[in-house]
Every structure is written in C-alpha cells, then in structure tokens.
C-alpha positions in Angstrom: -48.0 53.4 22.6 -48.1 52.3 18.9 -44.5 52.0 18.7 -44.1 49.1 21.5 -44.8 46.6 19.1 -42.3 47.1 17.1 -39.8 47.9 19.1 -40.2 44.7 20.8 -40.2 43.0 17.9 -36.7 44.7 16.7 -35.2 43.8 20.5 -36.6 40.1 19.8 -35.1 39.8 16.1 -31.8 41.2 17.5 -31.7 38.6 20.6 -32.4 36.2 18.6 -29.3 36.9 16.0 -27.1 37.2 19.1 -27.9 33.5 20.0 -27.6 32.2 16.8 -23.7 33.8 16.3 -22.9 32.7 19.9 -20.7 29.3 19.3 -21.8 26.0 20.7 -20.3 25.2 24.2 -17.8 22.8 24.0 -18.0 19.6 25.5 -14.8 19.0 27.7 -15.5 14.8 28.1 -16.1 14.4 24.2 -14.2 13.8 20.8 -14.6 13.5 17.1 -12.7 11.6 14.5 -13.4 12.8 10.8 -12.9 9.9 8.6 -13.4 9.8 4.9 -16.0 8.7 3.2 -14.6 5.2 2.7 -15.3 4.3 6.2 -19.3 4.6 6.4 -20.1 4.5 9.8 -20.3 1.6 11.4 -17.5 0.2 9.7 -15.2 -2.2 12.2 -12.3 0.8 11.5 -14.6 3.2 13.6 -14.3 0.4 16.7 -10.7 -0.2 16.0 -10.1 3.6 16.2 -12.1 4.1 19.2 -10.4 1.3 21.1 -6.8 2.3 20.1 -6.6 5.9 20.2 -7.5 6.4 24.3 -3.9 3.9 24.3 -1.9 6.3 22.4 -3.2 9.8 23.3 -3.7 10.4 26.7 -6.0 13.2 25.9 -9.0 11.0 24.9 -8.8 8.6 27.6 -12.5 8.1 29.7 -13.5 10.4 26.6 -17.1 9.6 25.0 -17.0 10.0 20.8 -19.5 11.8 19.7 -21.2 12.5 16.1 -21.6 15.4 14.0 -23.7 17.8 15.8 -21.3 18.4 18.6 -18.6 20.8 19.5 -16.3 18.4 21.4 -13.1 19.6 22.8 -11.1 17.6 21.0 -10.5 16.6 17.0 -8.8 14.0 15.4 -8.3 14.6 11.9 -7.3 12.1 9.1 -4.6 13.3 6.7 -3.2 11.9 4.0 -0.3 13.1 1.1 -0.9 12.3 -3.0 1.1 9.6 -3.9 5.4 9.9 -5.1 6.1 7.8 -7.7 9.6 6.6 -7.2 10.1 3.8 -10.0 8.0 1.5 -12.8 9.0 -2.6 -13.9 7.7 -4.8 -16.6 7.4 -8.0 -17.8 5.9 -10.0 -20.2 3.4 -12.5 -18.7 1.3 -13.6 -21.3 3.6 -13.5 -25.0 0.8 -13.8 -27.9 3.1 -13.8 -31.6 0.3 -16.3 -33.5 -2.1 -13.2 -32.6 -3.4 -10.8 -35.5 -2.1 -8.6 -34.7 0.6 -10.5 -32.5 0.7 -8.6 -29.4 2.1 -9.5 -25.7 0.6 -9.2 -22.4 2.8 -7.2 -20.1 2.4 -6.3 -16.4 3.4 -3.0 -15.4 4.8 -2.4 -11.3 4.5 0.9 -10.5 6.4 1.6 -7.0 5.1 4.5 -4.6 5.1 5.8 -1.4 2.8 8.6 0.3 2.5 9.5 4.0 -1.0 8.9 6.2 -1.3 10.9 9.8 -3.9 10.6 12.5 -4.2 14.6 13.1 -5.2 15.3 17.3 -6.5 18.9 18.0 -7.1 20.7 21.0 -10.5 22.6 19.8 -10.4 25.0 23.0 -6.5 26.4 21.9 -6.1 25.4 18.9 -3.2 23.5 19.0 -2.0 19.9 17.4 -1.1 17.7 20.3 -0.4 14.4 19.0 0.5 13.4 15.1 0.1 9.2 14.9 1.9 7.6 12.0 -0.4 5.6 10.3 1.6 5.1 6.5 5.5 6.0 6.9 6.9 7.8 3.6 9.6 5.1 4.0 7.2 2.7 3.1 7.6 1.3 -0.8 3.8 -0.3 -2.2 3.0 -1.4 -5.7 0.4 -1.0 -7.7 0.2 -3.5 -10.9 -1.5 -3.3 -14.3 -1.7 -5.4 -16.9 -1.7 -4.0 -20.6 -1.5 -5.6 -24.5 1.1 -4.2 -26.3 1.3 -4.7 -30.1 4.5 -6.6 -31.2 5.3 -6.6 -34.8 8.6 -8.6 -34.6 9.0 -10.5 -37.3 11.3 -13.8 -38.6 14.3 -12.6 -39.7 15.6 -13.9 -43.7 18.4 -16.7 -43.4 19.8 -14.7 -46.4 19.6 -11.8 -48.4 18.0 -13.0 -51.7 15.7 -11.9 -54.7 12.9 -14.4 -52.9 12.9 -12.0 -50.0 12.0 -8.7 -52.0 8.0 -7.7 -52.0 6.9 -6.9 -55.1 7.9 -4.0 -57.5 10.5 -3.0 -54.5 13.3 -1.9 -54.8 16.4 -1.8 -52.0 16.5 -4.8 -48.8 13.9 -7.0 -48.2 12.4 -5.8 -44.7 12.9 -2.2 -43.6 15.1 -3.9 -40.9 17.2 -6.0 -42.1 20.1 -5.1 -44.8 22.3 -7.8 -46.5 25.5 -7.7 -44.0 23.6 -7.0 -41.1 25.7 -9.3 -38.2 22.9 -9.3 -35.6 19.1 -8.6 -36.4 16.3 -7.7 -33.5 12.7 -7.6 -33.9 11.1 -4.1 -34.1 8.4 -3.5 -31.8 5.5 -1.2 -32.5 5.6 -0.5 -28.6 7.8 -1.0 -26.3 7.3 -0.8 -22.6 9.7 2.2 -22.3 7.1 4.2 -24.8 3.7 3.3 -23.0 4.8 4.5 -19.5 6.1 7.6 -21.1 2.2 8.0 -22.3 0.5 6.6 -20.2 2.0 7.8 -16.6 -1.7 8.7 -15.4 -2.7 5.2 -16.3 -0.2 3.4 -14.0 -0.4 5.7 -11.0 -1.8 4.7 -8.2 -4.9 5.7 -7.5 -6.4 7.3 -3.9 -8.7 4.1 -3.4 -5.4 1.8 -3.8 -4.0 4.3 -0.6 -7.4 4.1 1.1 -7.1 0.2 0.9 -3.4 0.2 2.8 -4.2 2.8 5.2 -7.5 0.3 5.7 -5.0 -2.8 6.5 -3.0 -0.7 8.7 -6.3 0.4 11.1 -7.2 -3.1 11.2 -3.7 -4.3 12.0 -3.7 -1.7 14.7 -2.9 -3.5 18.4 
C-alpha cells in the first residue's frame, strides 16, 4: 500500500510530460504574418497587409490573423536578400580651395539592387504556396553620402624660374611641375577613385535604407 503514492505520482509526472510534447492543434480559419521588428505592431503596414493579402492568396481569404501564441494553419513569412552593389558616381557639390586645408565636398551614388518576398506556408504540409514580389532584383535604388575630401591642388608657376625654388632646394620648383612640362594638373591628396576603394563598407547601403523601400512598397500596395 505504501507504494501507491508514488506510483501515482510517477503516472501523473509522466502524463503530464506527454501533454506538454503534444503540439498545439492547429487552427484551420487562422494566419500569421512575421514581420520584422521595423513594423511594431500596430503600424498602418500590419492593416495594409491584412487588407491586401486575402486579394492575392486565395488561401487567407475569410481567414482571422492571429498573434503569437497560436498555431495557425497558415504562415506568411517576410524574406529579404543583402544588398548587390552594381555601380558608384561622384560629384563635387560643395568645392572649398580657400579652406585650410582646401578640401571639396563630394556626394557619392552608390547603385543597388536586392530582392524582397512575402513567403506563404501551408503549416499542416509544409509546403510554400504563394511567393509575392514585393522588391524586384530588377529594380536599381541609390543610396547617397556626402564626404570632404582633402584637395591639395595647387596654382601652377607661369614659368620655371629661380623665384619659384623653396629654400636650400635643389631640382624643379613643385614636386609636380618640371620646366617643359606642356600641360600641368593639380595633385589631389584623395581622389574619389581612392575613397570608394577604402571605404566600400561606408557607402553601402545599409538594411534600414531596404527596410524604408520595402516600407513604400507595402503602403503603395492597391
């Protein structure tokens, strides 16, 4: 008789860890759209999305959306690719030569194009039943920055003379210029070419400039 107790107990314990591993039933008239963190819910995107999708999947029409805690039988998942880099452009907006040092504004175009999907799953088979272009890899977007460049060009000599030599020097007057020199060209301590060669990182886009497209393109949704 002493051993009732806990053998009860062990058939309890062992019920109860049955119930826990047994998955949640799925709800046939219910769906779920997992979003990033960008859109908090609540966000007009969420009422866009909810309004458009029944349209364009048949699946989720007279379907209720549900939240977090629920095992619906149907998933649409957002997807989105890192950004391709396909070109850069520059262009001096803002020239500065009186400056110490003299430097020049430039604005950098960096050109890219990345691929966004609206991912539908059927959660019973496990199947994807509907892919919804949102962002097209066909698609070109820019992305600008603006950066100061040092420019050390400096005023060529009308002639090569003793009056142009710096002190105790010996050989032509600037470093780059030589007496019968027909054409001269300032010297730039960066050049445009260099910084996006260092500075790729700096000039790519960045996920929040794709979140803010892909943002345009739910509210432009019809």
């Amino acid at each position: 008789m002493k051993l009732l107790p806990s053998i009860t107990l062990l058939f309890l314990l062992l019920f109860a860890t049955g119930a826990q591993a047994q998955p949640l039933r799925i709800k046939e008239n219910k769906y779920k759209i997992n979003l990033p963190e960008y859109w908090k819910h609540g966000n007009k995107v969420w009422r866009k999305l909810t309004e458009r999708l029944p349209q364009i999947c048949e699946e989720l029409v007279d379907k209720d959306l549900c939240g977090d805690d629920c095992n619906p039988r149907y998933t649409v998942d957002f997807y989105m690719t890192p950004p391709v880099v396909e070109d850069y452009n520059s262009y001096v907006i803002s020239p500065n030569p009186a400056g110490n040092p003299p430097t020049d504004t430039w604005e950098f175009v960096t050109y890219y194009h990345f691929e966004c999907y609206l991912l539908l799953y059927d959660n019973k088979t496990q199947e994807l039943l509907t892919k919804v272009i949102v962002v097209d890899s066909n698609e070109l977007w820019t992305v600008k920055n603006r950066v100061s460049l040092q420019n050390n060009a400096t005023t060529p000599p009308s002639a090569y003379s003793p009056r142009n030599l710096p002190v105790n020097a010996q050989g032509p007057p600037l470093a780059f210029y030589s007496p019968g020199t027909p054409n001269w060209s300032p010297q730039r301590t960066q050049t445009p070419f260099s910084y996006i060669n260092k500075n790729a990182n700096k000039l790519a886009p960045q996920e929040k400039d794709q979140l803010f497209i892909v943002d345009n393109k739910f509210k432009d949704l019809e």
